[in-house]
N, C-alpha and C positions, 0 to 999 in steps of 0.2 A: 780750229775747226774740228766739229767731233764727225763720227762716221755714223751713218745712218743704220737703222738697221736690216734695212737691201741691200747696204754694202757690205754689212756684217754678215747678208743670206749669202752673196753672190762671193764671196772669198770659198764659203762653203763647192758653191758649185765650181770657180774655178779650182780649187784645189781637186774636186774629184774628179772633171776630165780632163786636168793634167797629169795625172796620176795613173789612170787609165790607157792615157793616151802613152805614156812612157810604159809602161808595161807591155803594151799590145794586147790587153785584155782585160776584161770585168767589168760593170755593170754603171755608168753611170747617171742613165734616165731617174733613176729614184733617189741618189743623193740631189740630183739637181730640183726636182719636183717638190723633194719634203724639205727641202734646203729654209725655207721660211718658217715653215713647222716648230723645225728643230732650233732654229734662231729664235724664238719668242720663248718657249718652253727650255731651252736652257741659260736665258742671258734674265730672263723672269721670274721662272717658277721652280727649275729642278733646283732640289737641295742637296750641293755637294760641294768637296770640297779636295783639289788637283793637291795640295799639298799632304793632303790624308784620304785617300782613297778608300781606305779602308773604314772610313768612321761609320760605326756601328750604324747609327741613325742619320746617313746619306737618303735620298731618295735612290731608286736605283732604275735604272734607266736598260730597255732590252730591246735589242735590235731584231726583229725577229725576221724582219727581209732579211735573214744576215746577205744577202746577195750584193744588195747595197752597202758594202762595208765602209767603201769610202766617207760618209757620213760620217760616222763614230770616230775614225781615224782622224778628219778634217776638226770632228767636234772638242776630241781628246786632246790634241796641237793647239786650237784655237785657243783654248782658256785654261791651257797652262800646263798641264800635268807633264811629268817626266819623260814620258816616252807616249806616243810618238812624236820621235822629232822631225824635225823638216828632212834630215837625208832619210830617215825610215820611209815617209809621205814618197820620195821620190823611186824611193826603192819596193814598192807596192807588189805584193804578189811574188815577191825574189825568196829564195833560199835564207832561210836566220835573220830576215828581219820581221817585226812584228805585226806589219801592216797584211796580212795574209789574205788571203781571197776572200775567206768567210772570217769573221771575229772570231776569235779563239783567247778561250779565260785561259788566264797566267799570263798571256804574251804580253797584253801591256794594262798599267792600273786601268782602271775604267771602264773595264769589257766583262760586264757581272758574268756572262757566260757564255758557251757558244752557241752561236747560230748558223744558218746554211738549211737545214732542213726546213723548212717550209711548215709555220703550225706551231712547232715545237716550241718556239722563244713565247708565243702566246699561250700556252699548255705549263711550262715552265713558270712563266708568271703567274700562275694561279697559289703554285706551291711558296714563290717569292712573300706574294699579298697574305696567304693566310701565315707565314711564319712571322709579319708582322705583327698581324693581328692576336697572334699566339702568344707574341713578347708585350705587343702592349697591355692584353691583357694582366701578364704576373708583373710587368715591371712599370706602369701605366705610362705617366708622360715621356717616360725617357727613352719611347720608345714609339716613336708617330713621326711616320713617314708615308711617302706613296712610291707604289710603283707603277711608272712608264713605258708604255710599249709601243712602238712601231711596227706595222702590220701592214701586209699587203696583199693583194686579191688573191696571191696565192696561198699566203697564210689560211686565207678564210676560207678558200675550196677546200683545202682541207679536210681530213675528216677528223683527225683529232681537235681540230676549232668546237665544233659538234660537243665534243668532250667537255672540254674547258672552259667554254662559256657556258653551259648547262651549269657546272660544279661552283663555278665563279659566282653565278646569279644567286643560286641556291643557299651556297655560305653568307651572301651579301659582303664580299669582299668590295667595299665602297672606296677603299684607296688603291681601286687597279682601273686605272684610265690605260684605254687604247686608244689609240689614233692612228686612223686606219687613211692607208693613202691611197684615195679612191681614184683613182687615175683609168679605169678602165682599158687598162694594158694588161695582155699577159705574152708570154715569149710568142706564141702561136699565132698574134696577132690581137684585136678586140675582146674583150669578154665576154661581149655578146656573142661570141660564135661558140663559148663553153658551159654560162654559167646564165641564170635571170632571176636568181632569188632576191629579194628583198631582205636586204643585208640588217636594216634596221628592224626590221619587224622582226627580223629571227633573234635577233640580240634581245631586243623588247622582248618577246616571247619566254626567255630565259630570267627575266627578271633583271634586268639592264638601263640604266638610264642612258637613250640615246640623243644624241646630235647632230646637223649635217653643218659645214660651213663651209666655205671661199679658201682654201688651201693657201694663199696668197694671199689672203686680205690678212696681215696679221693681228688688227685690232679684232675679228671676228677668230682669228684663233683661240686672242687673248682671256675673250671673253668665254669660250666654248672652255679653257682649261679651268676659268673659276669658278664656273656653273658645274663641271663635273667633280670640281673641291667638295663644294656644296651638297653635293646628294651624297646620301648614305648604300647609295648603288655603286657598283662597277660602273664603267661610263665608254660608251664610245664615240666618239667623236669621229665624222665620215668627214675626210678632209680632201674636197674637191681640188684634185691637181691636175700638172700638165707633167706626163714624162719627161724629164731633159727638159724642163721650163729653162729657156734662154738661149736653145739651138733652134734657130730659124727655121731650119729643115726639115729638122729630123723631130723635134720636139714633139709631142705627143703621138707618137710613134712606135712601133715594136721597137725599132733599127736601133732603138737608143738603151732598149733594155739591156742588153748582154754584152753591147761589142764597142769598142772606143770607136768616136764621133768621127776621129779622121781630123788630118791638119788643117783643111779648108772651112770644116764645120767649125769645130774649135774658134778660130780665128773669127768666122761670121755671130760664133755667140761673145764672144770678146767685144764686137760692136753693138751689137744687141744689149747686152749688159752693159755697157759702158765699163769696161775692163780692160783696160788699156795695157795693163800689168805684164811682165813675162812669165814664162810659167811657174808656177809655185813659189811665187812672189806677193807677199800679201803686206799693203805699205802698212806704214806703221801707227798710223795714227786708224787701221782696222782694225791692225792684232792686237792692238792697244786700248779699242774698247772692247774684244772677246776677253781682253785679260783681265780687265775691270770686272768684267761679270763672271771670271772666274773666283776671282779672290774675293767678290762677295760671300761666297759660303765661308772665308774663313773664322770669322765674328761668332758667326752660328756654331760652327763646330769647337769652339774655342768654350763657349756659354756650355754647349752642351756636355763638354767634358770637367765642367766648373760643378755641374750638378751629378754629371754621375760619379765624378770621387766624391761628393759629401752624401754619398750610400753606405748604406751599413757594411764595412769591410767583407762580411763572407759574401755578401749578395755579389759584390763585385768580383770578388775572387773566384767563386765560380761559375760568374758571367763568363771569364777572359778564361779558366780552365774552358768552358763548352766550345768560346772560338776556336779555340787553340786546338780543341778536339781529341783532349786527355781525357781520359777515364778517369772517375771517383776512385782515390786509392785503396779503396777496401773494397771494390770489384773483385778482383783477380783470387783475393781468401775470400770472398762470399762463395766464388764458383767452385773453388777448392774442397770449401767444407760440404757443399754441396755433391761433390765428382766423389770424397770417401762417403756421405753418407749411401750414397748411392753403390758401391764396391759393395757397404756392409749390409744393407739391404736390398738387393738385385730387384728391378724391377722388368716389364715386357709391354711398355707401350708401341705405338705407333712413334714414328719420330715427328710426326705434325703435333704429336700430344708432348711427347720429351721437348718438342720444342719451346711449348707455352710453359712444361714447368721449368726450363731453364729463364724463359722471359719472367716469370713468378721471381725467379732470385735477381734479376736483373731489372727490371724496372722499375720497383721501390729505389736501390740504390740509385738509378741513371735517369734522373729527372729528364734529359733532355731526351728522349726516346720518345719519337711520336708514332703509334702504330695504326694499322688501319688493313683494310681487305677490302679486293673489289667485288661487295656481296659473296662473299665465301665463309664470313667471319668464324660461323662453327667447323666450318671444313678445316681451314687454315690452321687455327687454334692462335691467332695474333692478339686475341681480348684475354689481359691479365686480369686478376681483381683490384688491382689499385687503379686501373685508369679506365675513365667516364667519356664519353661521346663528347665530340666535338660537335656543334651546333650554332647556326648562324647567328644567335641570340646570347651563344654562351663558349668562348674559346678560350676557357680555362681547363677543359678537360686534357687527354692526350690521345684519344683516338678517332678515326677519321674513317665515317664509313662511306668510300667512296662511291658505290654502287657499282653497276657493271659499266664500268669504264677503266680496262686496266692501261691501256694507252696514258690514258689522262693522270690516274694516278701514278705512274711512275713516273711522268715527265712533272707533277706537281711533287714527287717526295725529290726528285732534284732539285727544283726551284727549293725546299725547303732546306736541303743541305748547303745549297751556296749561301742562303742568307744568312748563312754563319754557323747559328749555336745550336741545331737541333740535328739529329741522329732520327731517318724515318725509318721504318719498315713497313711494307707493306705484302700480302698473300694475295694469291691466286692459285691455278692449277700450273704446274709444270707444261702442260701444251700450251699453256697461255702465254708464254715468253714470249712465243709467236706476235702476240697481239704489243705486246711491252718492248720490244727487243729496239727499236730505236731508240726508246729514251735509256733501255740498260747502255747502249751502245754511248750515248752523250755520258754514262755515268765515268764511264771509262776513261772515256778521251781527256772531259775536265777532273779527272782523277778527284771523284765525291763516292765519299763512306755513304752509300746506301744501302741498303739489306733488302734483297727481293727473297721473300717466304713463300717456297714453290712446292706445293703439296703434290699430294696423288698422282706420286713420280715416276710410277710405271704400267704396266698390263697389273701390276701388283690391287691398280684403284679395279678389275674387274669388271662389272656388269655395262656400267656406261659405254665401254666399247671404241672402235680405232680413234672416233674422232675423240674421244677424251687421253688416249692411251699415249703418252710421249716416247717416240722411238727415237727418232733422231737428233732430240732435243739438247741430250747432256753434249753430244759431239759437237752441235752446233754453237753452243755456247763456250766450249773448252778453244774451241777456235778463235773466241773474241777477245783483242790483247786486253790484259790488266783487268781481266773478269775472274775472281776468284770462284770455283763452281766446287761447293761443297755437298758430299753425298755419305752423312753419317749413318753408321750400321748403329746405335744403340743410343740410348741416354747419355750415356757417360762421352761417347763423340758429340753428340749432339750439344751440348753445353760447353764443351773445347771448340766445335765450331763457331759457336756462339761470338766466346769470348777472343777466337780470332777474328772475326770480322772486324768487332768493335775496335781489335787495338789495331787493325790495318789504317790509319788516317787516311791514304788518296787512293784507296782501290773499294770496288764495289764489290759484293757479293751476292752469290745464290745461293739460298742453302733447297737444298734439293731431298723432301721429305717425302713418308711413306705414310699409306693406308692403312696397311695392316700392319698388327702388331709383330714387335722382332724381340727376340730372346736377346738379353743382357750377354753382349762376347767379353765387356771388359769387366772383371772383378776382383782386380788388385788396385788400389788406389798409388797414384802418382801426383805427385803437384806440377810436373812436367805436363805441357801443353803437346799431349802427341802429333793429334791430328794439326798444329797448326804448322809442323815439318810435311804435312803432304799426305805421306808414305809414312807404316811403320810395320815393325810384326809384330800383329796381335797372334799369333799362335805358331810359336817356334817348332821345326821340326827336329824327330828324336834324337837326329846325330846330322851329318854333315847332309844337306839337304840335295837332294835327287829331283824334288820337283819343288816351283815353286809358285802358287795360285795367289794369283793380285784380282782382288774383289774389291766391289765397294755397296755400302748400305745396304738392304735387303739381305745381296747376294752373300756378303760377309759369313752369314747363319749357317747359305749351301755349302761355301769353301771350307769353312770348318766342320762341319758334316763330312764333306771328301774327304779332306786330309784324314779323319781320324780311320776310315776306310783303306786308303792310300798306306799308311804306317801299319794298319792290321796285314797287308799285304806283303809289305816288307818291304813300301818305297818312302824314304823317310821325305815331309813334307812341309816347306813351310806356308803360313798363310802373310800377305799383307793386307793390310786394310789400307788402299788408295782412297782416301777420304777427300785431298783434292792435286788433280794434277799438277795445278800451277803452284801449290806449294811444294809439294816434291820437287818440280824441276827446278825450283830457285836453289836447291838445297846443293852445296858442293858432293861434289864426284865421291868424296871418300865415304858421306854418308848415303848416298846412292847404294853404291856397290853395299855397303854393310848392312840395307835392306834389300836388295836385292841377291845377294850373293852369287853364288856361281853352279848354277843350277845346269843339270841336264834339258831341262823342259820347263815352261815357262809356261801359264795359263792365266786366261782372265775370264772373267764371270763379271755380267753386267746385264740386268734385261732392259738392255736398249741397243742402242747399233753397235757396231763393233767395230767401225770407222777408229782410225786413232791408238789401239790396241797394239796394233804392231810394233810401238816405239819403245814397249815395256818387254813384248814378249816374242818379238822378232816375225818375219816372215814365215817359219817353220813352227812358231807356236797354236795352243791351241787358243782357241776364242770361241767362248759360250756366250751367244747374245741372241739378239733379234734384228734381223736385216730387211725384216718386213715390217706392213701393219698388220693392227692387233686384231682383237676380237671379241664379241663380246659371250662373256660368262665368268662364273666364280674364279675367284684369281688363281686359287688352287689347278682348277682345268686347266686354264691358263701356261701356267708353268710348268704345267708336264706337257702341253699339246707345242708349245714352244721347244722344249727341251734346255728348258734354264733350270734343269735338277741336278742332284747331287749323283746319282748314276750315271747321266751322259759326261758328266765332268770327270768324273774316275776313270769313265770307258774311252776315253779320246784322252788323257793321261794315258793311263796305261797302253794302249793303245799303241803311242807315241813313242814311249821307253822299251 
């Protein structure tokens, strides 16, 4: 006797308020509701495969309720994959094991990334879909796939949804189906008491091919998934469910949203479903046909790796360099010859401009670099000359003009980093982190190499005024774990910044650029990567040091100003250039102290907050910043009406001493 496939849904559902119900906690009205969804669209259509997780050309599938995680976990058990296993399943929501409250990438194969925030898994798959579309363009068939989303009313309240279906439509990414689980639940009760848009006309509106169907009926899912195969649109599919379909009670309910069903509920959807089973007991002739449908993908994946080794050997080899997320080995001496021409010809750009000409030496070499700005392009300076617009007609280029959407775009250049083999950047303004700062924050978590290009990084941008003016920006970012937050004073950092992001594999960074131009402070060339130790001294004082002033970008220009003031006076001074915190602090104690040394007085110069300061230069030191907001006029004004000059810094040194 084979098992049907409502008893292949309802294993789904008993495992997730079993799971629940053992924990004392988490969500399982929406694994129960989308439990048929998920059962047609994985045991039919997604292309994967439990024994290689990793296969390049998997479909990939994004759980963007991540609230519902039990789904995934359930789905990941079901058809075979390594982890999770049945004691993980029972151990749900505990301490080191991998079934965690929200999906979280690394913990187990199968989980392309994390979820929990609301939006974001649907935001995120935009950047998934178009890195497909990216590879099948250079690489053609070996590279066609789709990507799957699960979405839910809160997904789509959202306002980064707003974002990502705009961008979605517009690219015509037609291999990103959603399936939205229209259950009109939200925690607060009905949706009608928050929300009454017309879900599908807004999608349509974006340029979307939509659908509604029977959530439940899964011959009409069936057919909703291969009608949205078929159109060269995005696709949504509005898939009418019941919350917790199979608890008598509670079912279509808030009650079922957040909180396990309770032992009596449980037990009455066990009669209900005809589930007679104990808990997280799934016999065997069920798990035996989720297995079946797992090992399907094996055949495919077997084929598919039959044709991509009879590719031209380098195609492949730096296919699996991009996974791998190595750099081209004549990076490191492109930047090099680059860092002395530059010692022997000093230049004085802005560092939004040093930065594009270090992207000039680095993008020719690093094919997988995708660049893009949210409408800022000339601000930014992210358009090199070797790379062409990306365009919903044409995605052989490598840049992406996302429009005013930085939300969207930074949650789309993560989606492009987990797909594997491309390296994004993307610009804005430095206040604009603001708008970005959840998807930097997922960049983090799921430890992905993306590059956020943050210009006009202080009162330095002038005339536009507080709301353009980032005070509290660099603090608040230095606060976020495994965010590398880089603020180069010159060209010559600016390209060492660079080329530490790239070789960072699992950490994000900021590079945090300026308006106006800044005098060249480094002019002895090294092949040592300074700034990627953090800290260093770029301007040693005349004998044993008496003070010692830790700057960063801009400021760098005033501290060496002071000091040369400072030593005319007879206090001998050193300067550092804090290029980025976080790499300094990684740096052991003995090279601490040897930039740091053992100074009388300690000073920091930064025009932003001065939050954080303290750690370098003590509670008794001085701090030159800005603890307000800005203002608007010449940036000149600016920085004397502030007191971010080279006189107040000398005069509160000395002061001091």
């Amino acid at each position: 006797m084979t098992a049907s496939n409502k008893e292949m849904a309802n294993a789904i559902r008993a495992l997730s308020m079993d799971a629940v119900q053992a924990a004392k906690s988490g969500h399982p009205g929406m694994p129960m509701g989308m439990a048929d969804v998920a059962t047609v669209l994985f045991t039919k259509y997604m292309k994967y495969d439990p024994k290689w997780p990793e296969w390049p050309d998997r479909d990939r599938f994004i759980l963007s309720a991540g609230h519902g995680s039990m789904l995934i976990y359930s789905l990941l058990y079901l058809t075979g994959y390594e982890n999770p296993t049945i004691d993980d399943i029972k151990n749900f929501r505990q301490l080191h094991y991998p079934c965690a409250g929200h999906p979280e990438f690394g913990e187990a194969p199968g989980i392309e990334m994390t979820t929990g925030p609301l939006g974001q898994g649907l935001a995120t798959s935009v950047g998934f879909a178009a890195a497909e579309k990216l590879s099948a363009a250079r690489m053609g068939d070996v590279i066609d796939h789709y990507t799957y989303v699960i979405a839910g009313d809160g997904c789509l309240m959202e306002g980064i949804s707003h974002e990502a279906i705009s961008m979605a439509g517009h690219l015509k990414l037609g291999k990103l189906i959603v399936l939205w689980d229209d259950n009109s639940i939200c925690i607060d009760g009905t949706t009608d008491m928050t929300v009454s848009d017309n879900q599908r006309a807004r999608f349509e509106a974006s340029n979307w091919h939509t659908l509604a169907v029977d959530g439940h009926d899964m011959d009409a899912v069936a057919a909703a998934i291969e009608a949205a195969q078929a159109d060269d649109r995005p696709s949504l599919i509005a898939c009418k469910t019941t919350i917790g379909y199979g608890a008598p009670n509670k079912g279509g309910t808030s009650a079922t949203h957040g909180a396990p069903l309770g032992e009596e509920e449980i037990a009455a959807a066990r009669e209900f479903l005809g589930w007679p089973h104990d808990p997280f007991v799934v016999p065997d002739e069920i798990l035996g046909a989720w297995r079946d449908a797992g090992a399907r993908g094996a055949s495919a994946s077997a084929a598919w790796k039959d044709v991509f080794e009879a590719l031209d050997t380098d195609v492949k080899a730096d296919f699996n360099r991009r996974l791998n997320k190595d750099l081209p080995s004549n990076l490191t001496d492109a930047i090099n010859a680059y860092k002395k021409d530059l010692a022997e010809n000093p230049v004085g750009p802005a560092t939004r401009i040093a930065s594009q000409m270090a992207l000039e030496v680095i993008n020719p070499i690093m094919q997988e670099t995708i660049g893009g700005s949210a409408d800022l392009t000339g601000s930014n300076m992210t358009l090199t000359k070797d790379l062409t617009p990306i365009t919903a007609d044409d995605f052989s280029g490598r840049y992406m003009y996302y429009g005013v959407r930085e939300f969207g775009m930074a949650a789309a250049m993560n989606g492009m980093a987990l797909h594997g083999e491309y390296m994004p950047y993307g610009g804005t303004f430095l206040v604009f982190t603001d708008y970005c700062r959840p998807a930097i924050r997922l960049s983090a978590i799921m430890n992905q190499r993306v590059v956020y290009v943050m210009s006009h990084d202080s009162i330095g941008l002038g005339e536009d005024g507080p709301t353009h003016q980032p005070i509290e920006h660099l603090a608040s970012l230095r606060a976020m774990p495994n965010v590398n937050v880089f603020r180069p004073c010159d060209a010559v950092e600016t390209a060492e910044c660079w080329l530490a992001a790239l070789e960072d594999k699992e950490t994000p960074s900021v590079l945090v650029l300026t308006r106006q131009g800044l005098k060249q402070a480094r002019l002895s060339h090294t092949d040592e990567n300074l700034s990627a130790k953090g800290g260093y001294v770029i301007s040693e004082a005349s004998g044993d040091a008496k003070a010692v002033i830790i700057a960063t970008g801009s400021e760098v220009e005033i501290a060496i100003e002071a000091q040369a003031e400072l030593e005319a006076s007879g206090i001998p001074t050193r300067v550092v250039s804090m290029v980025c915190c976080e790499k300094f602090d990684a740096q052991d104690a003995a090279y601490q102290d040897s930039v740091l040394g053992n100074a009388d007085i300690y000073a920091s110069i930064e025009a932003g907050a001065t939050h954080g300061w303290d750690k370098y230069v003590g509670r008794d030191g001085v701090k030159i910043g800005i603890d307000s907001f800005g203002a608007s006029a010449p940036a000149k004004d600016l920085y004397e009406y502030f007191g971010v000059t080279k006189e107040k810094l000398v005069a509160a040194i000395s002061e001091k001493l």
